[in-house]
C-alpha positions in Angstrom: 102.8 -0.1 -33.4 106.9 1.0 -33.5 107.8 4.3 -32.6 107.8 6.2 -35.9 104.2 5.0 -36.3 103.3 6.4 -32.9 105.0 9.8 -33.7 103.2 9.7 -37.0 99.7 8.9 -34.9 100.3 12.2 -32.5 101.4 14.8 -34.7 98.0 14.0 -36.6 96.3 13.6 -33.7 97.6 16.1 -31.9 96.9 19.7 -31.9 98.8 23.1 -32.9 101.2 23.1 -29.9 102.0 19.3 -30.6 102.7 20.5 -34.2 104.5 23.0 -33.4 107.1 20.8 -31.2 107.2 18.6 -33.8 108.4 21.3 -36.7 111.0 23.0 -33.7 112.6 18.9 -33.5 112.8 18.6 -37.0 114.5 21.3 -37.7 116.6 20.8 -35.2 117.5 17.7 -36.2 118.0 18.8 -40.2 120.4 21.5 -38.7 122.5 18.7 -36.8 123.1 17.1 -40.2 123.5 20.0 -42.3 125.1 22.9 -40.3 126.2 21.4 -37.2 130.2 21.6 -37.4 132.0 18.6 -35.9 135.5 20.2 -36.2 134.8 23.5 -34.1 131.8 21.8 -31.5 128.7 24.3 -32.4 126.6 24.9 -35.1 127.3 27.1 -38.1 123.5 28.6 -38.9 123.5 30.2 -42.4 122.7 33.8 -43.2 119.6 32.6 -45.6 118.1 30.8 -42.5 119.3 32.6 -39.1 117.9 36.3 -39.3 120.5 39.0 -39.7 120.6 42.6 -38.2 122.5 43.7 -41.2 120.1 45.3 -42.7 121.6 44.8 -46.7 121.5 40.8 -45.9 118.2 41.0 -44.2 116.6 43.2 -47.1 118.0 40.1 -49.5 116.8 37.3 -47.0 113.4 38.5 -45.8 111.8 35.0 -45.0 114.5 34.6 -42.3 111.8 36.9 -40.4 109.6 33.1 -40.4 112.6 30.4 -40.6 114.6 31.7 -37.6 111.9 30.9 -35.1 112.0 27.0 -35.9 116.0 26.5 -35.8 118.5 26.8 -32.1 122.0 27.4 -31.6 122.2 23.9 -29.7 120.5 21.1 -27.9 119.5 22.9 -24.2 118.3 25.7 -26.8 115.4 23.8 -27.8 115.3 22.2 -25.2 114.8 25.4 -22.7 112.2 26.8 -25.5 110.0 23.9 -26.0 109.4 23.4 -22.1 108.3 27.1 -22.1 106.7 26.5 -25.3 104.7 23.7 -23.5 104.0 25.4 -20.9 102.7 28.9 -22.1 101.2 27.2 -25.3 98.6 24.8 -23.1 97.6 28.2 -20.9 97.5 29.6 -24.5 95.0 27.0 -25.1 93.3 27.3 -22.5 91.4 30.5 -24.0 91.8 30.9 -27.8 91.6 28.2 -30.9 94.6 26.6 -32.5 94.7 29.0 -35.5 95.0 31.8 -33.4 98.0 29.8 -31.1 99.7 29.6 -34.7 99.0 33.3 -35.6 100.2 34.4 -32.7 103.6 31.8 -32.6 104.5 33.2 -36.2 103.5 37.4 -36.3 105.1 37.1 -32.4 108.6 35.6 -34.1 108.0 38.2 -36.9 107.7 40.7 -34.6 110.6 40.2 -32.3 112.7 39.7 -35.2 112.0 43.4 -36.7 112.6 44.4 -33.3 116.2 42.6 -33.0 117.1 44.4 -36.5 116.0 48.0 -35.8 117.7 47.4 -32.7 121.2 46.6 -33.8 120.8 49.7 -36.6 120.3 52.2 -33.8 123.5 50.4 -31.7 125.4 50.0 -35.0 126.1 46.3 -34.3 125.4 43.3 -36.8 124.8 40.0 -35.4 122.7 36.4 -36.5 119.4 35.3 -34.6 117.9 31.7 -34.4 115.4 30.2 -31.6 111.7 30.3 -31.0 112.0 32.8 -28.1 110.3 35.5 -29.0 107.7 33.8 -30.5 106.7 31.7 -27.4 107.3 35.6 -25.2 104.8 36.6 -27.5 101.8 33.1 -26.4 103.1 33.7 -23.0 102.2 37.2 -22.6 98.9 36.7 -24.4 97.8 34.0 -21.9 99.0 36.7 -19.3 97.6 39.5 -20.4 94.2 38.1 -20.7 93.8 35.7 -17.2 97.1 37.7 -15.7 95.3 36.1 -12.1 94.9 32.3 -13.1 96.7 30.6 -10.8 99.4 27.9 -11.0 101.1 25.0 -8.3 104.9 25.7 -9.4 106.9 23.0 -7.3 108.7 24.6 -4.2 106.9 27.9 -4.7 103.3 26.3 -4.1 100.6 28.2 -5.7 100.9 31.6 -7.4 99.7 34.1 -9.9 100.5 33.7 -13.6 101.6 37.2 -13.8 104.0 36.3 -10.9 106.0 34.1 -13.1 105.6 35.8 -16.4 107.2 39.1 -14.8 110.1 37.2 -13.2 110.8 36.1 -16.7 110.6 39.6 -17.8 113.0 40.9 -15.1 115.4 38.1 -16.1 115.7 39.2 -19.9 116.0 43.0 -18.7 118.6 42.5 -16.5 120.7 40.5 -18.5 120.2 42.9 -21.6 123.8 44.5 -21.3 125.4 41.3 -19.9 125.3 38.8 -23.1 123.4 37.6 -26.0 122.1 41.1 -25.6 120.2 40.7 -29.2 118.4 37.9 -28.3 117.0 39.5 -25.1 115.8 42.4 -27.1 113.6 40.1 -29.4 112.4 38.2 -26.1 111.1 41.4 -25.1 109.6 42.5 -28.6 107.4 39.2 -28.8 106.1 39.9 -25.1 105.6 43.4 -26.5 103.2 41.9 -29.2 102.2 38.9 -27.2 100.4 42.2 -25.0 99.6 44.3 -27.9 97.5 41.1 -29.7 95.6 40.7 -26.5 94.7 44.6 -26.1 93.6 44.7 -30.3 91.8 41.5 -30.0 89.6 42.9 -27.1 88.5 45.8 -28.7 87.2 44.1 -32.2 91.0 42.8 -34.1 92.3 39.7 -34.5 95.6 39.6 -35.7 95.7 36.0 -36.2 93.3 36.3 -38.9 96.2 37.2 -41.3 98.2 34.3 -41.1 94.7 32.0 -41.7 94.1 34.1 -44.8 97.6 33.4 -46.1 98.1 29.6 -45.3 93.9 29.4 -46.8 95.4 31.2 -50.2 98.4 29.1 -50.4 96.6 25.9 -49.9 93.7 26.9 -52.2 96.8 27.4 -55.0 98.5 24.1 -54.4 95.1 22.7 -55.6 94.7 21.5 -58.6 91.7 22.9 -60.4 89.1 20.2 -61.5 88.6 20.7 -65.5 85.0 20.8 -66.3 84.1 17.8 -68.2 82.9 17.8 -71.7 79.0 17.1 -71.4 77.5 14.8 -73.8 73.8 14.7 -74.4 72.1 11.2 -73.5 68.7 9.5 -74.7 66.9 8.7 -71.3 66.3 5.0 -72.4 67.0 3.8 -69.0 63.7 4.5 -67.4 61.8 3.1 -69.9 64.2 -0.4 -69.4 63.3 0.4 -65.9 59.4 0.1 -66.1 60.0 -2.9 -68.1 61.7 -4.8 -65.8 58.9 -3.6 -62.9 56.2 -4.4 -65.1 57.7 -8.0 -65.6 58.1 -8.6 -62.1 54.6 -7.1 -61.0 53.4 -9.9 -63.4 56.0 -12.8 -62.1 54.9 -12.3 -58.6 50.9 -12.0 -59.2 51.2 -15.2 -61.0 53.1 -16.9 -57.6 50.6 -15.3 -55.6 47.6 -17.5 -57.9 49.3 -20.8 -57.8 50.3 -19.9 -53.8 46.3 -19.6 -53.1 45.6 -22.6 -55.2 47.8 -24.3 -53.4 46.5 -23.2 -50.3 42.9 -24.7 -51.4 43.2 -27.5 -53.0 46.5 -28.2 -52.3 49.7 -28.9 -54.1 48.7 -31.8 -56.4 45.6 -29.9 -57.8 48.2 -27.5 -59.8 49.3 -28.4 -63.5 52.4 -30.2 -64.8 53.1 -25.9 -66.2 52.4 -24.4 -62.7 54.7 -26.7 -60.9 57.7 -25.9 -63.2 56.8 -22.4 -62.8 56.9 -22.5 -58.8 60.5 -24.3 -59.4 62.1 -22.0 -61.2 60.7 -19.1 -59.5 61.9 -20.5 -56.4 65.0 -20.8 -57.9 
């Protein structure tokens, strides 16, 4: 098995958090041919894919709400967000189903993303948003918020509590909210806002996740070509009575087999006729 096959083997194999990896390399790797800029060094993420705070171009581009959680600025980008992803996806895991892991990845980037734009209205500021961020905030805080005391081995810190490491992460985004990428912070911080809020709904009766099931179920159930009910022509039921034929034949085949058997078994072979030892042949045959 080469590689490609083995890659094609665990994304089907493998579940939503291997899926989702999968989508956040690909994209990454159709942005390094497309928009990646040799000339200047960095990448050059288009308005119709990265999610703008202007809120004219994001009125025209609303899907950048979904496609800006699956494409990064750079390599240690994605690299930084699908460790985290990893990690906070398999806690995720832990305690809820892999439709609710992709709920939550997709209404958490939504949500973080109409956080960064009301955000830069109120400053007065435009600016361009890629990266999965606020979506993986958003499975992070969910795993925290419901098993806030499971405990983890984190190398040189030994054992703590997953809340421990989940608020450090926190404190980092808020203190560095007026030192750069300020934006992107904010969004962090709106997907951990609904990462806690999806927790809180779901344990009193709401499932949030639910939406994005019904949507995906309705798109796939379109792609689907509809089966044409075929024109039903009235048959003769002759086959049964070809059927009972046939039986009756072989009821009488085998009755006669079993005569010449017990003749054979009395007065042996050479007491049956010239007609009955052709008939033996062939049925033997």
């Amino acid at each position: 098995m080469n590689i490609l096959d083995d890659l094609k083997l665990q994304y089907r194999t493998g579940g939503m958090l291997q899926k989702l990896i999968f989508w956040n390399i690909g994209c990454f790797l159709l942005s390094l041919v497309l928009f990646y800029s040799f000339s200047i060094g960095k990448f050059e993420i288009p308005y119709w894919i990265a999610l703008s705070s202007d809120l004219g171009t994001f009125i025209k581009t609303p899907w950048t709400l979904i496609t800006f959680n699956f494409f990064h600025y750079g390599f240690f980008h994605l690299i930084f967000n699908l460790l985290v992803l990893h990690f906070s996806g398999r806690l995720f895991s832990t305690y809820f189903t892999d439709k609710q892991l992709l709920g939550v990845y997709v209404l958490g980037g939504v949500f973080s993303g109409i956080t960064f734009v009301l955000s830069y209205i109120i400053v007065g500021r435009a600016g361009l948003l890629v990266g999965a961020s606020g979506a993986i905030m958003a499975i992070l805080l969910s795993a925290t918020t419901y098993a806030p005391f499971m405990l983890l081995r984190i190398p040189l810190f030994g054992i703590v509590k997953l809340w421990h490491v989940t608020f450090v992460i926190l404190l980092l985004d808020l203190i560095q909210l007026p030192l750069d990428n300020t934006g992107g912070h904010i969004a962090h911080l709106g997907g951990a806002l609904f990462g806690f809020l999806y927790i809180k709904l779901l344990q009193s009766g709401t499932d949030l996740s639910k939406a994005i099931s019904m949507i995906l179920d309705f798109f796939v159930n379109v792609s689907k070509p509809k089966k044409k009910t075929p024109f039903k022509k009235v048959h003769r039921n002759t086959a049964k009575k070809a059927v009972n034929s046939f039986q009756d034949n072989k009821d009488l085949t085998q009755k006669q087999i079993d005569d010449i058997l017990d003749k054979i078994s009395k007065s042996g072979y050479d007491s049956l006729t010239k007609e009955e030892k052709e008939f033996l042949f062939k049925a033997g045959k």
